[in-house]
PyMOL Python script that loads the backbone (N, CA, C, O; Angstrom):
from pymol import cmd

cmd.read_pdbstr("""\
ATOM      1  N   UNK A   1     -34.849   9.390  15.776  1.00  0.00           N
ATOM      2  CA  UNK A   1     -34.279  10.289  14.803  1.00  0.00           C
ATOM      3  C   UNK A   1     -32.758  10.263  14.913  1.00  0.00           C
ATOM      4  O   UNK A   1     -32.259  10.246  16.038  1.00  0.00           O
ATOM      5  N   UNK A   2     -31.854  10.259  13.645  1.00  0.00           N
ATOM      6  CA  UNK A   2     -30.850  10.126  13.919  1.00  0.00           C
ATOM      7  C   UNK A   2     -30.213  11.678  13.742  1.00  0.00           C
ATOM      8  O   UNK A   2     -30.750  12.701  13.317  1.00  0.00           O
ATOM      9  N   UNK A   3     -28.931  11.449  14.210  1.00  0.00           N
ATOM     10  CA  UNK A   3     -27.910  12.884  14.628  1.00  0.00           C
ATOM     11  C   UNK A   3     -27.310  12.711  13.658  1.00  0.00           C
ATOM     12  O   UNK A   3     -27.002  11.634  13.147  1.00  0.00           O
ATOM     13  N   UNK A   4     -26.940  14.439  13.085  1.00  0.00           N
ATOM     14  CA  UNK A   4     -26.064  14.577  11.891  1.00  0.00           C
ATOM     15  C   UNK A   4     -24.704  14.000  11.499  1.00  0.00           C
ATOM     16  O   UNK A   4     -24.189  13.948  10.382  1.00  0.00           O
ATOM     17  N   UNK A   5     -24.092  13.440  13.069  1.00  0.00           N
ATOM     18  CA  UNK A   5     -22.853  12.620  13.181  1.00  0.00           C
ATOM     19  C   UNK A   5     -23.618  11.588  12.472  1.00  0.00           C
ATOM     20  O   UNK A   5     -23.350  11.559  11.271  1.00  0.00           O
ATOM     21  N   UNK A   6     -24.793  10.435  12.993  1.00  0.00           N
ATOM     22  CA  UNK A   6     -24.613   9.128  12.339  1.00  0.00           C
ATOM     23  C   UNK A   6     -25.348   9.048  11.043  1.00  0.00           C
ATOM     24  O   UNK A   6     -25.822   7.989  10.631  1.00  0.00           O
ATOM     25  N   UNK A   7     -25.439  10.231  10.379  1.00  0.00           N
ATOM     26  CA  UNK A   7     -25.941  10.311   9.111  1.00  0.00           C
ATOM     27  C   UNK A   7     -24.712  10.622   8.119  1.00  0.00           C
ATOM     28  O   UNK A   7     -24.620  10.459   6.902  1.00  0.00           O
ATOM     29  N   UNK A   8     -23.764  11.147   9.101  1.00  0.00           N
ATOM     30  CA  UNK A   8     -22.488  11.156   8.118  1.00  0.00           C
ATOM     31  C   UNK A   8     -21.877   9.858   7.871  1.00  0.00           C
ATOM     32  O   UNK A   8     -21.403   9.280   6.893  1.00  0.00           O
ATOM     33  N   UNK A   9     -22.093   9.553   9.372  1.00  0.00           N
ATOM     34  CA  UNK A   9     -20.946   8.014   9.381  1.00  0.00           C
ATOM     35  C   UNK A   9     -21.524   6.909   8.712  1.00  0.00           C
ATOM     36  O   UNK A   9     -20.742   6.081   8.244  1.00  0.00           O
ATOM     37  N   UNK A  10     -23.046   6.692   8.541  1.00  0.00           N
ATOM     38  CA  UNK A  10     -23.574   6.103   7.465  1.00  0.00           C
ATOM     39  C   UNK A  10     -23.214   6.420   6.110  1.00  0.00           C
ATOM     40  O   UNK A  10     -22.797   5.510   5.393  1.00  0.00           O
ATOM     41  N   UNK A  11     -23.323   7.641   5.645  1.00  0.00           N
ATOM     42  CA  UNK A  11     -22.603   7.885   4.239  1.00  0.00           C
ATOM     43  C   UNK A  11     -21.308   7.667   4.102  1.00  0.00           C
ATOM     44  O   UNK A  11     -20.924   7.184   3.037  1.00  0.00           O
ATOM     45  N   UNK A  12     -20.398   7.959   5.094  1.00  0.00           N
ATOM     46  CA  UNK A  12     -18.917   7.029   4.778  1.00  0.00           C
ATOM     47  C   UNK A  12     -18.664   6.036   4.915  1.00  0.00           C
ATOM     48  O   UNK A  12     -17.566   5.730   4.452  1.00  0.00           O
ATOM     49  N   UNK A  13     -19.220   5.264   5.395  1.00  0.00           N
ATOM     50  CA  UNK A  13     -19.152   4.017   6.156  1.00  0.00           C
ATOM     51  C   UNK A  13     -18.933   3.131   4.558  1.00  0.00           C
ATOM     52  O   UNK A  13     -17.785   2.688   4.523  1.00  0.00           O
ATOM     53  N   UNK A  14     -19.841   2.730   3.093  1.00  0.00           N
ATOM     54  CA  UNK A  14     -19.658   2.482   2.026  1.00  0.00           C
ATOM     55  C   UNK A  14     -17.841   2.869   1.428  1.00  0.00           C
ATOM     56  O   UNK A  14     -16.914   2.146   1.064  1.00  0.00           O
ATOM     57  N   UNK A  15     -17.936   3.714   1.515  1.00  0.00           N
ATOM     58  CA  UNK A  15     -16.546   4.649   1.082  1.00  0.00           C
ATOM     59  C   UNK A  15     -15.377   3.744   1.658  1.00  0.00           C
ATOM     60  O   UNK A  15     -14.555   3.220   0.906  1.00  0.00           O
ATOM     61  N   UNK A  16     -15.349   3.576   3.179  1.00  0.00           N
ATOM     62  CA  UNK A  16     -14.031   2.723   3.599  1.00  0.00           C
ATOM     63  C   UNK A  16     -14.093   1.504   3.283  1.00  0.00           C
ATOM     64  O   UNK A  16     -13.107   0.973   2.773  1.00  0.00           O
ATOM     65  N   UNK A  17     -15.109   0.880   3.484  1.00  0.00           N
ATOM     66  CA  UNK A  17     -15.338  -0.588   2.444  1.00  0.00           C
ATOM     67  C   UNK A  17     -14.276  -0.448   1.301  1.00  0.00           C
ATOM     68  O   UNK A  17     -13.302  -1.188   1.160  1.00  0.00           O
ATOM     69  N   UNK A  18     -14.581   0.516   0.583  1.00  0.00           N
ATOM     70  CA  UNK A  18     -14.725   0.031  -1.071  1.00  0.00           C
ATOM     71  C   UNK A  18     -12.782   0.187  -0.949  1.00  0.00           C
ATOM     72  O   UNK A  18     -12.066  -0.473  -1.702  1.00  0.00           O
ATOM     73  N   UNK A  19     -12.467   0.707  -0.377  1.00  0.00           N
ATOM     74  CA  UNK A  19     -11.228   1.617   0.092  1.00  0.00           C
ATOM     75  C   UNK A  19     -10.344   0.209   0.529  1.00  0.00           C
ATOM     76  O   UNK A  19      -9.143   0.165   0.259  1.00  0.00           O
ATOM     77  N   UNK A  20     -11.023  -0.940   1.223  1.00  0.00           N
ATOM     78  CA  UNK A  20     -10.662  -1.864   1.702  1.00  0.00           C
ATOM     79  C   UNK A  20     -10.550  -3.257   0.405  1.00  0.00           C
ATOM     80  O   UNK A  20      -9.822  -4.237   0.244  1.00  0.00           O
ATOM     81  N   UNK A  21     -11.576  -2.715  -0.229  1.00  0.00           N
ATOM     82  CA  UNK A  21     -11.890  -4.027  -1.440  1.00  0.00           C
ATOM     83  C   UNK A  21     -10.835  -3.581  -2.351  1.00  0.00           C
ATOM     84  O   UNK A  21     -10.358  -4.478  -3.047  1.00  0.00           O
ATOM     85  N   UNK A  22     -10.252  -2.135  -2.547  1.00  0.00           N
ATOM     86  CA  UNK A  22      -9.546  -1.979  -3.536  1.00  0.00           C
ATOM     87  C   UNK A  22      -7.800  -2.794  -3.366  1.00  0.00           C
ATOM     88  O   UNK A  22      -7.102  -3.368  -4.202  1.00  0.00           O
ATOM     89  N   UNK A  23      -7.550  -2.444  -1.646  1.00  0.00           N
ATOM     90  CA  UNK A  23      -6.810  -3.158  -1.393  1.00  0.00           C
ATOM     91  C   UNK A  23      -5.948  -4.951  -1.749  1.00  0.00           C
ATOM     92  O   UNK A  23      -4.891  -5.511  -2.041  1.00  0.00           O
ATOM     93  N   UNK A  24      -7.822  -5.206  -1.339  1.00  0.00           N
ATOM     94  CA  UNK A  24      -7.617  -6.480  -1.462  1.00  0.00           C
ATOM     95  C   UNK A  24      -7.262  -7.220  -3.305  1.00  0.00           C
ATOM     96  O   UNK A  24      -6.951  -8.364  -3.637  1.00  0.00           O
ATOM     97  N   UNK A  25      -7.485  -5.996  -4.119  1.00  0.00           N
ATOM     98  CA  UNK A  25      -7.629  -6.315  -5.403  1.00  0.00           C
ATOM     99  C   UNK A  25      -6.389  -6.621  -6.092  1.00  0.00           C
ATOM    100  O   UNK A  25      -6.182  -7.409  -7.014  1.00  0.00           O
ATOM    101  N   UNK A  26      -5.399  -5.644  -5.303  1.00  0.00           N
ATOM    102  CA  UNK A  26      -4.015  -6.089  -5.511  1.00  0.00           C
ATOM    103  C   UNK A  26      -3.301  -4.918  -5.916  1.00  0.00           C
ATOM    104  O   UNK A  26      -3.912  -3.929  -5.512  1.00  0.00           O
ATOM    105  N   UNK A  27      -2.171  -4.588  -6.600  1.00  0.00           N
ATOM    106  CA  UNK A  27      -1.693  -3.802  -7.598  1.00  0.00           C
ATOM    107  C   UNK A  27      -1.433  -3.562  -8.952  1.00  0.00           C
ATOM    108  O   UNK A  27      -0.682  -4.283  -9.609  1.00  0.00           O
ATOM    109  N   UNK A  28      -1.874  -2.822  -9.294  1.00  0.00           N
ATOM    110  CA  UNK A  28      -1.893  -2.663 -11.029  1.00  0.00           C
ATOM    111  C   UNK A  28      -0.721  -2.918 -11.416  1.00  0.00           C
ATOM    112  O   UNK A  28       0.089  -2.022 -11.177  1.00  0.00           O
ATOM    113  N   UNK A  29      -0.324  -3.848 -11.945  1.00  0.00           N
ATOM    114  CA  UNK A  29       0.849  -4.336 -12.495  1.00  0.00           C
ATOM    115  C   UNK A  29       1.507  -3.212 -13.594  1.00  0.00           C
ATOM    116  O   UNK A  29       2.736  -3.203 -13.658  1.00  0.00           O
ATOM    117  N   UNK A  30       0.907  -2.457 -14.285  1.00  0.00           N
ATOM    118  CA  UNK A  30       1.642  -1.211 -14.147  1.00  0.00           C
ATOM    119  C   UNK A  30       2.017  -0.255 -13.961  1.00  0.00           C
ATOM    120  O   UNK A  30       2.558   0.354 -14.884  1.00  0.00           O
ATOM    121  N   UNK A  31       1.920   0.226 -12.888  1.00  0.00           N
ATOM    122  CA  UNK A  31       2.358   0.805 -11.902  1.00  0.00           C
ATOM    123  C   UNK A  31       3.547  -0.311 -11.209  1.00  0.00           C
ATOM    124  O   UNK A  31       4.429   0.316 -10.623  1.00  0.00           O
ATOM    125  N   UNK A  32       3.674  -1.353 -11.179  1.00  0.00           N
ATOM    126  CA  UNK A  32       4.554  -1.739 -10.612  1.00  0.00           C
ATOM    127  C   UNK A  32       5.858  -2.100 -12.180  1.00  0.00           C
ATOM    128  O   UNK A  32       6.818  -2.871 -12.192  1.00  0.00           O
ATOM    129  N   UNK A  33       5.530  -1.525 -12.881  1.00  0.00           N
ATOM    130  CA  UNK A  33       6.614  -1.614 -14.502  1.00  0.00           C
ATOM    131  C   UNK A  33       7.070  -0.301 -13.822  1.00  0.00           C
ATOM    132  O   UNK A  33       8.260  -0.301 -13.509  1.00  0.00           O
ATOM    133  N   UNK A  34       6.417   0.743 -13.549  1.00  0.00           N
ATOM    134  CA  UNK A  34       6.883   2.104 -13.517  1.00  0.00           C
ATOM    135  C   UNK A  34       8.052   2.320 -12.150  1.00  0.00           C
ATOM    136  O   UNK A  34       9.242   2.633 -12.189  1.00  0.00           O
ATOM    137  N   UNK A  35       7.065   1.979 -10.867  1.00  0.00           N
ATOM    138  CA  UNK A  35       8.177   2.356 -10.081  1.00  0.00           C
ATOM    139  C   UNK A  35       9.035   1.424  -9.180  1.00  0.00           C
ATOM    140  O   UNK A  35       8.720   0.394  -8.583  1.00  0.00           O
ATOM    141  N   UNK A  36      10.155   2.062  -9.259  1.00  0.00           N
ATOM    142  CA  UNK A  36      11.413   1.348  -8.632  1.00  0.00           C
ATOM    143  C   UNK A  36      11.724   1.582  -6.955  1.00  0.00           C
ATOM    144  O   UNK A  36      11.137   2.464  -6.328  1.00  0.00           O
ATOM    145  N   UNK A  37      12.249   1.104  -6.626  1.00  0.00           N
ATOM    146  CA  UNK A  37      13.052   1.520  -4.928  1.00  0.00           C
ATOM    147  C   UNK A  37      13.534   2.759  -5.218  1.00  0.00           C
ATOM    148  O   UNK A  37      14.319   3.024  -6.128  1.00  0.00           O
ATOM    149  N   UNK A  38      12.911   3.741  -4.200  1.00  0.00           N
ATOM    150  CA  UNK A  38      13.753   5.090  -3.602  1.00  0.00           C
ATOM    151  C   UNK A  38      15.411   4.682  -3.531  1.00  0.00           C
ATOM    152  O   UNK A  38      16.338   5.302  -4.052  1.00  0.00           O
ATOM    153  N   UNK A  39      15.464   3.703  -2.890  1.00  0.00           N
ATOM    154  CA  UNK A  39      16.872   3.536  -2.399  1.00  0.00           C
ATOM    155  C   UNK A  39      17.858   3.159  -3.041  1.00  0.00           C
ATOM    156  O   UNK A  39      18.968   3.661  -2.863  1.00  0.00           O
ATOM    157  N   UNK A  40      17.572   1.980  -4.107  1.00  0.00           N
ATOM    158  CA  UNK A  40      18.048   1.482  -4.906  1.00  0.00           C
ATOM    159  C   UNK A  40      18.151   1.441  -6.562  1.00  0.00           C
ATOM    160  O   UNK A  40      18.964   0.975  -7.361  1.00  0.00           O
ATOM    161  N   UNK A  41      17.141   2.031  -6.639  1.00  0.00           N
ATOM    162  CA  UNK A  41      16.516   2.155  -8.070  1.00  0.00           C
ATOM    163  C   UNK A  41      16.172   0.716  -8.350  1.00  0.00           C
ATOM    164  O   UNK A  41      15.906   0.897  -9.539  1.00  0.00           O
ATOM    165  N   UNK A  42      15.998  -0.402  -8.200  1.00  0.00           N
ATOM    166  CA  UNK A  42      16.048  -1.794  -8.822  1.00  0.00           C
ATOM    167  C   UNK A  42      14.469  -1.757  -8.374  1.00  0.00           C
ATOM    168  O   UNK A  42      13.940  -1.074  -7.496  1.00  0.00           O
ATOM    169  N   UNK A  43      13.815  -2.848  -9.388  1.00  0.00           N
ATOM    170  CA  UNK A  43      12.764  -3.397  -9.341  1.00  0.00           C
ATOM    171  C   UNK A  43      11.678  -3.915  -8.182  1.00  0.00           C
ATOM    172  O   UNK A  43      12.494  -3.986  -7.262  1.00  0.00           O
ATOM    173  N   UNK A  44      10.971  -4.146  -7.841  1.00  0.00           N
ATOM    174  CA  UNK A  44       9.828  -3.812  -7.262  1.00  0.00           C
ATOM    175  C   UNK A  44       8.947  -5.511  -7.096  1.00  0.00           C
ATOM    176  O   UNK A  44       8.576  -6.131  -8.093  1.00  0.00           O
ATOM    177  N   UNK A  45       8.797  -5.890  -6.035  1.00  0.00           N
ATOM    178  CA  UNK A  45       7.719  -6.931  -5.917  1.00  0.00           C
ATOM    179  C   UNK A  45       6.493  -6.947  -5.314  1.00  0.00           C
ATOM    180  O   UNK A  45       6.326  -5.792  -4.921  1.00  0.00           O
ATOM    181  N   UNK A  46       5.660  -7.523  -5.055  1.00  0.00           N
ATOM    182  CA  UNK A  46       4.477  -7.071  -4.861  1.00  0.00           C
ATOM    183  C   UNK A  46       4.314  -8.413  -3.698  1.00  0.00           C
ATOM    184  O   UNK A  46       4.345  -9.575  -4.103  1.00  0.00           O
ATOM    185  N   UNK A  47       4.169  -8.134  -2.471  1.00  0.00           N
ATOM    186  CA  UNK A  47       4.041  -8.923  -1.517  1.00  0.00           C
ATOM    187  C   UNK A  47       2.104  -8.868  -1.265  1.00  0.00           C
ATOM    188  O   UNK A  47       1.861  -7.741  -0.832  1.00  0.00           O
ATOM    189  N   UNK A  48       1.194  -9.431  -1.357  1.00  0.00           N
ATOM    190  CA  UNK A  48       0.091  -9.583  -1.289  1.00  0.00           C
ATOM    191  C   UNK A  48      -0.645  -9.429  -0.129  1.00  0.00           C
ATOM    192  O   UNK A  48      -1.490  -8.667   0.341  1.00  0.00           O
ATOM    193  N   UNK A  49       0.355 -11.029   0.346  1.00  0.00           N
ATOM    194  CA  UNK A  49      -0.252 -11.269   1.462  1.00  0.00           C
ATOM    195  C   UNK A  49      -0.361 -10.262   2.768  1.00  0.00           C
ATOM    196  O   UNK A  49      -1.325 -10.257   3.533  1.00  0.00           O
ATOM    197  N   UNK A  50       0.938  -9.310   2.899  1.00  0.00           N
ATOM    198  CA  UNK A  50       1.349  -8.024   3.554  1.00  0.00           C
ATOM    199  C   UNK A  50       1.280  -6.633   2.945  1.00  0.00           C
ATOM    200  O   UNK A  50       1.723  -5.558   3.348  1.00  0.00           O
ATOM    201  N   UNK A  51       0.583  -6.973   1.837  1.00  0.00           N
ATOM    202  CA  UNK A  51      -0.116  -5.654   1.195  1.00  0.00           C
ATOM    203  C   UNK A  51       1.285  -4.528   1.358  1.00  0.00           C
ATOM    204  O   UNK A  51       1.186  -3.467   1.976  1.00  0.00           O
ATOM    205  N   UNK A  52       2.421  -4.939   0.759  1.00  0.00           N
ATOM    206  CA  UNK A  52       3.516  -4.490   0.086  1.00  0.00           C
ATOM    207  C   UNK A  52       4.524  -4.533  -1.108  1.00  0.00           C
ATOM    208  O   UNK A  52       4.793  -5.467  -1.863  1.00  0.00           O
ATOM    209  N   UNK A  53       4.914  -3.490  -1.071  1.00  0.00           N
ATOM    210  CA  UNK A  53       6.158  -3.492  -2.566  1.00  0.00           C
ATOM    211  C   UNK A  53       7.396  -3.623  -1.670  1.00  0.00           C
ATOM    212  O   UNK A  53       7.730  -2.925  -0.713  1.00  0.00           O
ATOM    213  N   UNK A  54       7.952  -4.617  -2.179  1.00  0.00           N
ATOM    214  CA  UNK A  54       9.538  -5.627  -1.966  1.00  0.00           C
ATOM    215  C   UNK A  54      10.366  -4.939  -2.207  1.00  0.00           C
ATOM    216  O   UNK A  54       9.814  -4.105  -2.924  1.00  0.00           O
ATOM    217  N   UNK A  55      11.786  -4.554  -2.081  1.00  0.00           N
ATOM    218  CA  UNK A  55      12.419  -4.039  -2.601  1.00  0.00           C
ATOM    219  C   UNK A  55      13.916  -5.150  -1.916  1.00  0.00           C
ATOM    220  O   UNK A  55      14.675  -4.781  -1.020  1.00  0.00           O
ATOM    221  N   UNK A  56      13.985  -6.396  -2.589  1.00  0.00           N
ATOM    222  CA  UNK A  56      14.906  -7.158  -2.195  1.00  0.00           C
ATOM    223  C   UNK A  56      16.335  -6.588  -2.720  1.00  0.00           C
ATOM    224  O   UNK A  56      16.977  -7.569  -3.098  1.00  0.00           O
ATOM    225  N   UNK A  57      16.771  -5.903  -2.821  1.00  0.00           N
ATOM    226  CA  UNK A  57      18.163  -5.347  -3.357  1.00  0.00           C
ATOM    227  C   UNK A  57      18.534  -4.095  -1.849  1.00  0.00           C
ATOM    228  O   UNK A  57      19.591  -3.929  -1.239  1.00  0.00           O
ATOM    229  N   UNK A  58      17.217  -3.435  -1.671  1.00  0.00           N
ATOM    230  CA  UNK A  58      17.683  -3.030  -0.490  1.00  0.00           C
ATOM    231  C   UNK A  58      16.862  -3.500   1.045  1.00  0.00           C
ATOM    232  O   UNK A  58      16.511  -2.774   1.975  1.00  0.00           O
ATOM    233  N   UNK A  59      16.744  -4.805   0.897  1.00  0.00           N
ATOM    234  CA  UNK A  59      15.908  -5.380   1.944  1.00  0.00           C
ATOM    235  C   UNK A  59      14.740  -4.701   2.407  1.00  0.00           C
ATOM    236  O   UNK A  59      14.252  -5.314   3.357  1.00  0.00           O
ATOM    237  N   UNK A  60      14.069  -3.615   2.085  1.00  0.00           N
ATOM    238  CA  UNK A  60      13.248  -2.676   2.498  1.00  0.00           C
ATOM    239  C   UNK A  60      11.825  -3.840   2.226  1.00  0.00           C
ATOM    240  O   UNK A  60      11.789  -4.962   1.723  1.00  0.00           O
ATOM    241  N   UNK A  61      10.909  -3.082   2.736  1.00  0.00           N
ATOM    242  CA  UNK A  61       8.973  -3.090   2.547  1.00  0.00           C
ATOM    243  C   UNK A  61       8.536  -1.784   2.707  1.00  0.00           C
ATOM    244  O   UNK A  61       8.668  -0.978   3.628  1.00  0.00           O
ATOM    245  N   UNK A  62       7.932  -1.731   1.512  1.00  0.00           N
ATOM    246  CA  UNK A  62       7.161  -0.334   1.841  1.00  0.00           C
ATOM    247  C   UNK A  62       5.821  -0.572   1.370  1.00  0.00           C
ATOM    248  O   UNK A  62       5.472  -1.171   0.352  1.00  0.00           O
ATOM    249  N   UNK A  63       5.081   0.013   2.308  1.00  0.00           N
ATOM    250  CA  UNK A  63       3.968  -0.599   2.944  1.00  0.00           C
ATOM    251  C   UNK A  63       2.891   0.321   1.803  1.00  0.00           C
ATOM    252  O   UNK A  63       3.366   1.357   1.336  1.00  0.00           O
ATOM    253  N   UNK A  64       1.750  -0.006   1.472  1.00  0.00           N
ATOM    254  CA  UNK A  64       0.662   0.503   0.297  1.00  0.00           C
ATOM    255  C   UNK A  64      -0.770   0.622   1.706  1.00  0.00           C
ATOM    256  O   UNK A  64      -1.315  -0.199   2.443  1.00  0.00           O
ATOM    257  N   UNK A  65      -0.889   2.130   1.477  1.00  0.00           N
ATOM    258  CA  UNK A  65      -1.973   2.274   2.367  1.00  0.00           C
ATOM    259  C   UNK A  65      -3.212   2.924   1.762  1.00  0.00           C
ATOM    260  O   UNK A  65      -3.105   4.046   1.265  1.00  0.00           O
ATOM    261  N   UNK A  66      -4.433   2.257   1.775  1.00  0.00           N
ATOM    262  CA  UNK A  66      -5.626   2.903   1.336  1.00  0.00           C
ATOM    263  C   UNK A  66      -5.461   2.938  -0.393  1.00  0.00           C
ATOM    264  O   UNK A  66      -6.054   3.686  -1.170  1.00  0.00           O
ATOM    265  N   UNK A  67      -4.236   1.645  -0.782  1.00  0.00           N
ATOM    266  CA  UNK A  67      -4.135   1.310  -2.495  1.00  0.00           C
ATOM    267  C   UNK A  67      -3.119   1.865  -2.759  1.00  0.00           C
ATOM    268  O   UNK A  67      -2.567   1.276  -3.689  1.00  0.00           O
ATOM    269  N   UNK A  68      -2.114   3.417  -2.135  1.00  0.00           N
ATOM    270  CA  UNK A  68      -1.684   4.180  -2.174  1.00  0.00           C
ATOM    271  C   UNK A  68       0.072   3.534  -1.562  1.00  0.00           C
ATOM    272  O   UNK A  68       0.439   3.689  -0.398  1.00  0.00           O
ATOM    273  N   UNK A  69       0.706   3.016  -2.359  1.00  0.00           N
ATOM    274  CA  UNK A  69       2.343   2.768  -2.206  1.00  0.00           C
ATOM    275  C   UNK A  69       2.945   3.827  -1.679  1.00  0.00           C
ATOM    276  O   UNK A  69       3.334   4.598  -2.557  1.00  0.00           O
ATOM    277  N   UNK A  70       3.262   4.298  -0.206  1.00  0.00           N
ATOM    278  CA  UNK A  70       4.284   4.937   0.551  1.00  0.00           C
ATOM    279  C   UNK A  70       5.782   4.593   0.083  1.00  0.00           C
ATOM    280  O   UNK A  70       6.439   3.707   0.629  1.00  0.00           O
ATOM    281  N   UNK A  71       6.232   5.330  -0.917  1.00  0.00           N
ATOM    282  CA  UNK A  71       7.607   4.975  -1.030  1.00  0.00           C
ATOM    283  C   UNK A  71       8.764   5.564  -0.257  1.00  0.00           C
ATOM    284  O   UNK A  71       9.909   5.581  -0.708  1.00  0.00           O
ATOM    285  N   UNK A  72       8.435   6.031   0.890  1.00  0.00           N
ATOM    286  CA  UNK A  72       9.368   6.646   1.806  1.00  0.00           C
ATOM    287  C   UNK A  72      10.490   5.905   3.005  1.00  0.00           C
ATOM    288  O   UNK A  72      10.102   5.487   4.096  1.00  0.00           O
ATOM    289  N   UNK A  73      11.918   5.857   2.534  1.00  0.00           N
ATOM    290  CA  UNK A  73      12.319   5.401   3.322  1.00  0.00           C
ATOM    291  C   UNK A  73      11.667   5.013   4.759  1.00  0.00           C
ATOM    292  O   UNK A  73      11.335   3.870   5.076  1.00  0.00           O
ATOM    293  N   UNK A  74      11.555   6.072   5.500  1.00  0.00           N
ATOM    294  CA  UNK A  74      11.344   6.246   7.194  1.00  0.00           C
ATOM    295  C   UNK A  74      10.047   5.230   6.860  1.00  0.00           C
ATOM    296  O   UNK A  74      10.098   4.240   7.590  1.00  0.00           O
ATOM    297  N   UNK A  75       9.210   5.222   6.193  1.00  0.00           N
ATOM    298  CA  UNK A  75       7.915   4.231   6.261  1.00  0.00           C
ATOM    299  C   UNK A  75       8.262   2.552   5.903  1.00  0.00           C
ATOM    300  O   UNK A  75       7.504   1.584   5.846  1.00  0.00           O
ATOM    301  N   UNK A  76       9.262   2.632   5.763  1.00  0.00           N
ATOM    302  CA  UNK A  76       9.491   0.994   5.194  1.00  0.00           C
ATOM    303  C   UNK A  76       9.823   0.354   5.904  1.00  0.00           C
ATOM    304  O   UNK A  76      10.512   0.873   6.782  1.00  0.00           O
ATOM    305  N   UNK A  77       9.644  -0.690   5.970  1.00  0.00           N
ATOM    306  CA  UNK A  77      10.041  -2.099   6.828  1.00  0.00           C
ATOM    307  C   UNK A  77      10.992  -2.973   6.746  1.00  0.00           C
ATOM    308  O   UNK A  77      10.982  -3.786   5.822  1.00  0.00           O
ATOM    309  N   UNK A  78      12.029  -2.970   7.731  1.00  0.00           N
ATOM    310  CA  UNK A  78      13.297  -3.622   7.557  1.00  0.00           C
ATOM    311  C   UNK A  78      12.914  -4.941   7.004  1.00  0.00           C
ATOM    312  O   UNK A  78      11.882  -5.480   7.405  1.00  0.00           O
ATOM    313  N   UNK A  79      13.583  -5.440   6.212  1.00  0.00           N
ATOM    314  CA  UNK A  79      13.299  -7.234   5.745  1.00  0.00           C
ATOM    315  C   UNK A  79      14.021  -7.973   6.394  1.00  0.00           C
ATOM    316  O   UNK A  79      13.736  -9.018   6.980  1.00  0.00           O
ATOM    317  N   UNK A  80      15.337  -7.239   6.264  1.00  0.00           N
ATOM    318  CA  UNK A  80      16.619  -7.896   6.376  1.00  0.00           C
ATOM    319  C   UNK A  80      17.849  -7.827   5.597  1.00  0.00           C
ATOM    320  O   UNK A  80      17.976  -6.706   5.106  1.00  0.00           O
ATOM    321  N   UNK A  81      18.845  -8.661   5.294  1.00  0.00           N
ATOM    322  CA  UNK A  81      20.287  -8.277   5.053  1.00  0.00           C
ATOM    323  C   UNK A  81      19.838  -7.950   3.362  1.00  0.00           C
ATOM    324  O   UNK A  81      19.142  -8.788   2.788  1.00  0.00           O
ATOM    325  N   UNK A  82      20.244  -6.802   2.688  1.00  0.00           N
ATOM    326  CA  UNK A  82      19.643  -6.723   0.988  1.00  0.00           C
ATOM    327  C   UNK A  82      20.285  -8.084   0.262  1.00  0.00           C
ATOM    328  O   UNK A  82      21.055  -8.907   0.758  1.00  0.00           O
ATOM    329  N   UNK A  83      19.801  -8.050  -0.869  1.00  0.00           N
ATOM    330  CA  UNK A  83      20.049  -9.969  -1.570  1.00  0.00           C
ATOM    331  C   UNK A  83      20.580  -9.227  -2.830  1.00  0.00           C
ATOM    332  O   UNK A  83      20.967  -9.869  -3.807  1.00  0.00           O
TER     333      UNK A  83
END
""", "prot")
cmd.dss("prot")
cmd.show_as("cartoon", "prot")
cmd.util.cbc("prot")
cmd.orient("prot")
């Protein structure tokens, strides 16, 4: 007989999957017309392979978690010198 814990974690267990597939699906390209760099205001790239939005004007990465684009400075990832 199973315990009410692994009857939950069976019912979520589907949920983080799908959470993971959405990831992999990419970004809605508009949503990426809409938003710009916090920092910079300039345009927006879509890094795939690192499941991020670019922000080459202010060298930033800001990282998309659970499909969900963190546009917060303190969360972004140095690139390097802005271009």
């Amino acid at each position: 007989m199973k315990s009410a814990a692994q009857n939950t974690a069976a019912k979520t267990a589907p949920e983080s999957n799908t959470a993971e597939a959405a990831n992999d699906q990419g970004v809605d390209p508009r949503l990426l017309e809409v938003l710009v760099c916090p920092v910079t205001r300039s345009a927006l790239t879509y890094d795939r392979e690192a499941n991020e939005l670019v922000s080459r004007a202010a060298g930033l990465a800001f990282p998309i978690r659970n499909g969900v684009p963190v546009m917060l400075r303190d969360e972004a990832r140095d690139i390097g010198a802005p271009k």
